[in-house]
DSSP file (Angstrom, degrees, kcal/mol; ACC not computed):
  #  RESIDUE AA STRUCTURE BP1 BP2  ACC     N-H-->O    O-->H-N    N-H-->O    O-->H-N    TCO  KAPPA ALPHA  PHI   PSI    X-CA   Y-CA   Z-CA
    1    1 A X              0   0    0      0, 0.0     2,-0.1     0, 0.0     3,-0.1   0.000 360.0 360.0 360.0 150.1   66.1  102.3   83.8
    2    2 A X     >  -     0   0    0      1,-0.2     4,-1.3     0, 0.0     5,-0.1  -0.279 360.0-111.8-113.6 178.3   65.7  100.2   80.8
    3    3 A X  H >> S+     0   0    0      1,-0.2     4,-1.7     2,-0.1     3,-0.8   0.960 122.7  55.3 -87.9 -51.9   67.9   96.7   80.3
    4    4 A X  H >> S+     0   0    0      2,-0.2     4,-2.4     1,-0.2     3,-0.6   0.853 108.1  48.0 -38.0 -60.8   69.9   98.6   77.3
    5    5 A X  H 3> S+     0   0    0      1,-0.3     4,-0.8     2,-0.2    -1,-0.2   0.871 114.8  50.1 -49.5 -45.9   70.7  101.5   80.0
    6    6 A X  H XX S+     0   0    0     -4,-1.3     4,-2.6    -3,-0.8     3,-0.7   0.932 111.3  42.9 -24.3 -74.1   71.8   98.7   82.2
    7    7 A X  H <X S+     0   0    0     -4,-1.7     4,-1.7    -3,-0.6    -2,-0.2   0.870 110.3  54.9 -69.0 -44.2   73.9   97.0   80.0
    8    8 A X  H 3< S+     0   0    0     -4,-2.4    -1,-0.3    -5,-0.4    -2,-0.2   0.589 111.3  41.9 -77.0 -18.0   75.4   99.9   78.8
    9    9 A X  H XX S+     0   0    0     -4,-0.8     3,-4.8    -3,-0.7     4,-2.9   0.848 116.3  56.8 -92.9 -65.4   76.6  101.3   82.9
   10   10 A X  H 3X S+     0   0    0     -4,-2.6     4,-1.7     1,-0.3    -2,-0.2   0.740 107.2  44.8 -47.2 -35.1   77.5   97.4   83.3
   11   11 A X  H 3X S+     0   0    0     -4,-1.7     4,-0.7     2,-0.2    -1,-0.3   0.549 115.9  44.6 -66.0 -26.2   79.9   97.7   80.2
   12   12 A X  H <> S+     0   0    0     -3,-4.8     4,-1.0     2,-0.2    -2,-0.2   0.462 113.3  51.3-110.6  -4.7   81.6  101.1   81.3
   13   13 A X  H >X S+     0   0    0     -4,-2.9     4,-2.4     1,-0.2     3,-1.0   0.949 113.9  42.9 -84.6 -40.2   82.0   99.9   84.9
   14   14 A X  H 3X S+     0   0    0     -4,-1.7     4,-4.1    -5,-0.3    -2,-0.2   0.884 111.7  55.7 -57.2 -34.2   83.7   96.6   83.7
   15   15 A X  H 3< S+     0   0    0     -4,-0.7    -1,-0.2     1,-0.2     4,-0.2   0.701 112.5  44.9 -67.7 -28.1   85.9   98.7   81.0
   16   16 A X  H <X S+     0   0    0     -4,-1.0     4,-1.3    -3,-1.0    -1,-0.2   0.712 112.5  48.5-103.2 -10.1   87.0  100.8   84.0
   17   17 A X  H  X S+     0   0    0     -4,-2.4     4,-1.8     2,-0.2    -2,-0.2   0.957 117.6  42.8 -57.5 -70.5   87.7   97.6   86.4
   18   18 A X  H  X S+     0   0    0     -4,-4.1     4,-0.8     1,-0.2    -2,-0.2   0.395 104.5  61.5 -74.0   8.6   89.7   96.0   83.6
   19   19 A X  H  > S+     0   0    0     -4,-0.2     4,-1.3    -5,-0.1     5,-0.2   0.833 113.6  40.9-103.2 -74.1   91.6   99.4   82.6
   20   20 A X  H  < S+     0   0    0     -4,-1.3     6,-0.2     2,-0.2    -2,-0.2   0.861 109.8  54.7 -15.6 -62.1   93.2   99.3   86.7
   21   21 A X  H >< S+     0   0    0     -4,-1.8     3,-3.9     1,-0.3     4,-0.3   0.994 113.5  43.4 -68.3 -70.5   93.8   95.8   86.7
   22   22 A X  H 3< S+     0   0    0     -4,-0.8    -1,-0.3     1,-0.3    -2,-0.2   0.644 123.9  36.3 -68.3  -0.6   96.0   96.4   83.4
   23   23 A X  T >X S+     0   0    0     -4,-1.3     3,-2.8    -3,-0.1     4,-0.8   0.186  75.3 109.6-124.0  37.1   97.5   99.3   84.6
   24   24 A X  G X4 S+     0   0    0     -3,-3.9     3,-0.6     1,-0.3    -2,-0.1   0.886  74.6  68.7 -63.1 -20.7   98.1   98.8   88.2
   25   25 A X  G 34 S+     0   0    0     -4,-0.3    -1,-0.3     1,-0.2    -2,-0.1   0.264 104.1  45.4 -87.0  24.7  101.8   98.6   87.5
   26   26 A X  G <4 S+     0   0    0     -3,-2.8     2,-0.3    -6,-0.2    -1,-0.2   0.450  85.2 103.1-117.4 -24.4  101.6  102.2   86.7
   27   27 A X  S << S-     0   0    0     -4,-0.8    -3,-0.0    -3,-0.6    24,-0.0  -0.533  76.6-109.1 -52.2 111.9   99.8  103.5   89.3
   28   28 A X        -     0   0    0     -2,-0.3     2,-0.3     1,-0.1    -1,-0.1  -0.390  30.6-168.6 -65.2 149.7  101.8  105.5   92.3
   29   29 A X        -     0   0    0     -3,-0.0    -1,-0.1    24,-0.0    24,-0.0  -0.861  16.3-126.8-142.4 112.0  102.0  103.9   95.4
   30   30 A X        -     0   0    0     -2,-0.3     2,-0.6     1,-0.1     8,-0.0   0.209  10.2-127.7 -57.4 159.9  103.1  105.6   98.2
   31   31 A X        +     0   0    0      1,-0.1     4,-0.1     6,-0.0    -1,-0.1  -0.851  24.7 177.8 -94.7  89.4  105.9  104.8  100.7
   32   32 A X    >   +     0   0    0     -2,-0.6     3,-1.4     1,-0.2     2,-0.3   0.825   5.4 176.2 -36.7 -73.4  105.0  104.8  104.3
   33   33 A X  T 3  S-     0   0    0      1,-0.3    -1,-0.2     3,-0.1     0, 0.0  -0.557  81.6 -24.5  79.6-128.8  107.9  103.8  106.7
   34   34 A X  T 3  S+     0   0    0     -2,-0.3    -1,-0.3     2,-0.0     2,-0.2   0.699 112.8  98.5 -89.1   0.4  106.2  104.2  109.8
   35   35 A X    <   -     0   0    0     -3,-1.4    26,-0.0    -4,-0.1     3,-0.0  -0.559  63.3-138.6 -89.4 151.0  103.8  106.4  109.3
   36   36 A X  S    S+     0   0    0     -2,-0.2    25,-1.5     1,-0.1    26,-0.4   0.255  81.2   6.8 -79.2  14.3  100.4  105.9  108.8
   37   37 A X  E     -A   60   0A   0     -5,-0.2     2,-0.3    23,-0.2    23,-0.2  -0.945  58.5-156.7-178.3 170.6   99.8  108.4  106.2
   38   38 A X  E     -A   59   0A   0     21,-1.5    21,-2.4    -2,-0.3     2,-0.4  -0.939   6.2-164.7-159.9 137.3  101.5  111.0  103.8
   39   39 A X        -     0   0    0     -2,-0.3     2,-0.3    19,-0.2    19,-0.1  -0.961  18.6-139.7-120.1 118.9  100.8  114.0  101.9
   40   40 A X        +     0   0    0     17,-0.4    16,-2.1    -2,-0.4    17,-0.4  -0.478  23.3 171.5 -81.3 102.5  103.2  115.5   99.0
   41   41 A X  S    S+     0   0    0     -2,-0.3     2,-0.3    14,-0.2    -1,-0.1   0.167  78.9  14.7-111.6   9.9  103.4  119.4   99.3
   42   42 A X  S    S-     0   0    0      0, 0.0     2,-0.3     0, 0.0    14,-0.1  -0.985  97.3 -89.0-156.4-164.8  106.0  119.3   96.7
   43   43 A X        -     0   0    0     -2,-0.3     6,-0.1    -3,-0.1     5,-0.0  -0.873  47.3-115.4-101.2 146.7  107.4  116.6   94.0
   44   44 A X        -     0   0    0     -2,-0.3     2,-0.1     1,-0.2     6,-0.1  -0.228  27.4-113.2 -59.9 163.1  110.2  114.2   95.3
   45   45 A X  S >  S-     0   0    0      4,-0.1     3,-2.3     3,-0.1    -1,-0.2  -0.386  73.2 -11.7 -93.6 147.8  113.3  114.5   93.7
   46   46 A X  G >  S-     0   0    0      1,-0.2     3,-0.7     2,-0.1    -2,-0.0  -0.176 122.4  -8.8  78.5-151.2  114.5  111.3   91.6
   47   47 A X  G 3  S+     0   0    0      1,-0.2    -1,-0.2     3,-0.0    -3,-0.0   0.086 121.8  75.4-108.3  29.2  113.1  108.1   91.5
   48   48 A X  G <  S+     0   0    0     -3,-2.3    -1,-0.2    -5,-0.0     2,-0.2   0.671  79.7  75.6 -91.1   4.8  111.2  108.9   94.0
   49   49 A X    <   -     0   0    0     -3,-0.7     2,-0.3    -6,-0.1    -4,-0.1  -0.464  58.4-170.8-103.4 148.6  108.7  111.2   91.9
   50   50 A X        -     0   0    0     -2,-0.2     3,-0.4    -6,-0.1    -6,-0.1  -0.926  34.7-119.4-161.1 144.5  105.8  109.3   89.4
   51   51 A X  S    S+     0   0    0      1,-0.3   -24,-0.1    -2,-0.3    -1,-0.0   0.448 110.8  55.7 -70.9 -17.0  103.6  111.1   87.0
   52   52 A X  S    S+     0   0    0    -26,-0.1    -1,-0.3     2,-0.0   -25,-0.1   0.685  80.0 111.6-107.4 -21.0  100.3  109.9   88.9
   53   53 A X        -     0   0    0     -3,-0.4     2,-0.7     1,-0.1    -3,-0.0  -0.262  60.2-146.8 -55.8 141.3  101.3  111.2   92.3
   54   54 A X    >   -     0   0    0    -26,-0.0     3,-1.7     3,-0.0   -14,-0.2  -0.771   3.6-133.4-121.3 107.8   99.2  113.8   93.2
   55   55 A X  T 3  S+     0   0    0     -2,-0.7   -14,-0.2     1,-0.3     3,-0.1  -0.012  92.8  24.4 -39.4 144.5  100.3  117.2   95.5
   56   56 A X  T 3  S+     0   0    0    -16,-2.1    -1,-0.3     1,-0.2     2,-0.2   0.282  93.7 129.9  75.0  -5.7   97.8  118.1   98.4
   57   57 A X    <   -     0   0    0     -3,-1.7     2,-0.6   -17,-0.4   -17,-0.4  -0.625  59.2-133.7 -82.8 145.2   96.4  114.5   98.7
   58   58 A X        -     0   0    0     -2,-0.2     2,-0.9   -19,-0.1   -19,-0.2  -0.864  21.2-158.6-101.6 123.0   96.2  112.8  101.8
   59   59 A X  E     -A   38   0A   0    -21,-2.4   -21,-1.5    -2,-0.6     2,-0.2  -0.736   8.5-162.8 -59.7  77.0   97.7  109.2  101.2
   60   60 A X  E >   -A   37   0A   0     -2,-0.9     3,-1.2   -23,-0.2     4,-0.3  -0.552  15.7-150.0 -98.3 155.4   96.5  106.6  103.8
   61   61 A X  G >  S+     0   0    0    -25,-1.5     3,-0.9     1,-0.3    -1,-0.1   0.687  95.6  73.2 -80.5 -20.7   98.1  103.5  104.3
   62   62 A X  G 3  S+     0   0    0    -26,-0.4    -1,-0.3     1,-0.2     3,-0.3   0.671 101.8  62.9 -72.2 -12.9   95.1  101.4  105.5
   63   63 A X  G <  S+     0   0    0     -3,-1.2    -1,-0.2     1,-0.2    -2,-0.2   0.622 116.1  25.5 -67.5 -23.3   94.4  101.9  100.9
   64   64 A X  S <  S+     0   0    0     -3,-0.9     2,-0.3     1,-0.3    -1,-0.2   0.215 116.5  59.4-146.1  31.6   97.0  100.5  100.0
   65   65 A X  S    S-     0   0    0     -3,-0.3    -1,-0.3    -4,-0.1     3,-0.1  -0.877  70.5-116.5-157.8 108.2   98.2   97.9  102.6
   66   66 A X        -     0   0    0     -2,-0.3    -3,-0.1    -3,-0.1    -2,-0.0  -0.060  45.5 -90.8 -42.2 129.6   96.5   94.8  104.1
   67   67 A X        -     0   0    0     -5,-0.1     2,-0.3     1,-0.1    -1,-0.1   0.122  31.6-123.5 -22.3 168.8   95.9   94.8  107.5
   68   68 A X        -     0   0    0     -3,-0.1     2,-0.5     0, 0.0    -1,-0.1  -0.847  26.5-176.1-105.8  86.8   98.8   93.3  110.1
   69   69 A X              0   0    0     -2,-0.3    -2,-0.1     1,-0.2    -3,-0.0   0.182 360.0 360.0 -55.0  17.6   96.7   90.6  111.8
   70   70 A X              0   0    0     -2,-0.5    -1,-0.2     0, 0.0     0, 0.0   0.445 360.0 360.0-108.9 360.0   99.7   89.9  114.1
């Protein structure tokens, strides 16, 4: 791999870092309760429904939740 080829993966990985970061507040994030994971076989009703959820996916909670060290 050449340093242009390089530069040029280093450039699309940062473009896709900084593309998250500015849209994280757009991004679904599931609701737990107690469970430790959840999968959407149809769309919630309301405001519980968002354009990025995705049916048939298994949600796990340890993605999107910091440990409990307690």
């Amino acid at each position: 791999m050449t340093d242009d080829q390089r530069a040029i993966q280093l450039k699309q990985l940062a473009n896709i870092v900084i593309d998250a970061y500015l849209n994280r507040d757009k991004q679904f994030i599931p609701s737990f309760g107690e469970y430790n994971g959840i999968m959407y076989l149809t769309r919630p009703e309301g405001d519980k429904d968002h354009s990025k959820l995705e049916l048939n996916f298994f949600y796990d909670r340890a993605d999107y939740e910091p440990e409990n060290h307690s």
